[in-house]
C-alpha positions as CSV (number, residue, x, y, z in Angstrom):
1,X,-53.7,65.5,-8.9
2,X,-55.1,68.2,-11.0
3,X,-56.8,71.8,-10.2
4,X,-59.7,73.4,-12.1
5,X,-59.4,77.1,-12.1
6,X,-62.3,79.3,-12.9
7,X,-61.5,82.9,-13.4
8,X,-63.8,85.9,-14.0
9,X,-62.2,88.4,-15.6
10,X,-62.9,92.1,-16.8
11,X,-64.1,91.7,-20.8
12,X,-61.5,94.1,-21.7
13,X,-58.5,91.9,-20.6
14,X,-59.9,88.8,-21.8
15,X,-58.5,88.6,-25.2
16,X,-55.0,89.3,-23.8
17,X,-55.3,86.7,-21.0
18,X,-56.8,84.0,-23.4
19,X,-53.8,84.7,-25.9
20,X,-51.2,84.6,-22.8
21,X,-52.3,81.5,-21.5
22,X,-52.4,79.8,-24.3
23,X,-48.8,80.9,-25.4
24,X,-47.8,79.2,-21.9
25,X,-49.5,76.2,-23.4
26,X,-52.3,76.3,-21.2
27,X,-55.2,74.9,-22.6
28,X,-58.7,77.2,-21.8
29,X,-62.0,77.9,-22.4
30,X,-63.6,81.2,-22.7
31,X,-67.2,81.7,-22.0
32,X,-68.9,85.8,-22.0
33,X,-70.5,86.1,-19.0
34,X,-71.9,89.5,-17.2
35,X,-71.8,90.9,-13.5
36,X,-74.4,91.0,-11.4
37,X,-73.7,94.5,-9.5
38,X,-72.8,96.8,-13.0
39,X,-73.6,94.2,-15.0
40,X,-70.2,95.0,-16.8
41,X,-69.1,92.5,-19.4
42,X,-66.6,89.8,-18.2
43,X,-65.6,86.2,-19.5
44,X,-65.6,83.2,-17.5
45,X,-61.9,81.4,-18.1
46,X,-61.8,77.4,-17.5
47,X,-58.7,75.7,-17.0
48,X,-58.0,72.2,-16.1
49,X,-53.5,72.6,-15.2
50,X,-51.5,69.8,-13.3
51,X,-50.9,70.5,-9.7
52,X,-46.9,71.6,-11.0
53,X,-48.7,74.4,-13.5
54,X,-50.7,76.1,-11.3
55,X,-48.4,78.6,-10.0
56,X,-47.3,79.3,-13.2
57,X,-51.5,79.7,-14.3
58,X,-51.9,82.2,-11.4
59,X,-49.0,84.2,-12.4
60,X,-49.9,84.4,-16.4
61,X,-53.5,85.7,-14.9
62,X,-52.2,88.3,-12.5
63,X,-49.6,89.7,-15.2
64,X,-52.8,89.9,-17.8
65,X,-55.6,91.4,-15.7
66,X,-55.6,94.7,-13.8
67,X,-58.6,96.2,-11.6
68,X,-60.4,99.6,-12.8
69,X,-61.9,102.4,-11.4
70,X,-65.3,103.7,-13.0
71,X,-67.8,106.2,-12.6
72,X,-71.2,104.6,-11.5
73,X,-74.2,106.7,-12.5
74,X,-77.0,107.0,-9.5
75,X,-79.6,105.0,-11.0
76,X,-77.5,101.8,-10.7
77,X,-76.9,101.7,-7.1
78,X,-81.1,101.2,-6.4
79,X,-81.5,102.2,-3.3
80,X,-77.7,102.6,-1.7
81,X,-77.2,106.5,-2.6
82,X,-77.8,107.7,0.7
83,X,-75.1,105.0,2.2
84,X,-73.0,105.3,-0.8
85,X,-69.7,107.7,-0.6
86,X,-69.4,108.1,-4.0
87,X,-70.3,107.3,-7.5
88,X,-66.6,105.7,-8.2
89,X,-66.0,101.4,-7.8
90,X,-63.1,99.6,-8.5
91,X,-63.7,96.6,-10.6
92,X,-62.2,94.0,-13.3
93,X,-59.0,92.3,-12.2
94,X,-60.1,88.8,-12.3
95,X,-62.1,86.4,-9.1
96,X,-60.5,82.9,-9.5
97,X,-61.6,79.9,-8.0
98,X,-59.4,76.8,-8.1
99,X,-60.8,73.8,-6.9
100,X,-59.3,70.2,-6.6
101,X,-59.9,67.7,-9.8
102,X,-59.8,64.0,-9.2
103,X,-59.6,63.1,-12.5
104,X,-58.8,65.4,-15.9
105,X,-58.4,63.6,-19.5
106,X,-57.6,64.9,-22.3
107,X,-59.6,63.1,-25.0
């Protein structure tokens, strides 16, 4: 069996991830995406790995991304000054999904 893993990742550390994993042989696919809350630039990672690769996938994405913390100006939060402690959030290090595959060919 085989996992897809989708991991969304800080833009700055994409470039160093993409080049890591693909030193470890690890075929991906990079696609720029954007956040939602910030909307911070990110990239969207694809991987298909074999069920024996995925530890070694997880580790190569956890060495290569790191979290952040930033300064948010007031204007982005809309309506959540009053709640909100502060104008710092930690964000980047990477959100990864990894979800079973039936089938994977490489064609």
């Amino acid at each position: 069996m085989s996992k897809l893993i989708v991991a969304v990742v800080h833009g700055d550390d994409a470039g160093r991830l993409v080049n890591a994993l693909r030193e470890a042989d690890l075929r991906v696919t990079q696609l720029q995406s954007s956040g939602g809350f910030l909307k911070a630039r990110n990239a969207t990672l694809i991987l298909g790995v074999e069920d024996e690769r995925l530890s070694e996938a997880m580790q190569v994405i956890e060495e290569n991304s790191r979290a952040r913390t930033l300064s948010v100006p007031l204007e982005l939060l809309g309506g959540m000054e009053a709640s909100w402690p502060g104008t710092e959030v930690v964000h980047g290090g990477a959100t990864v999904f990894v979800l079973p595959v039936e089938e994977m060919r490489r064609i």
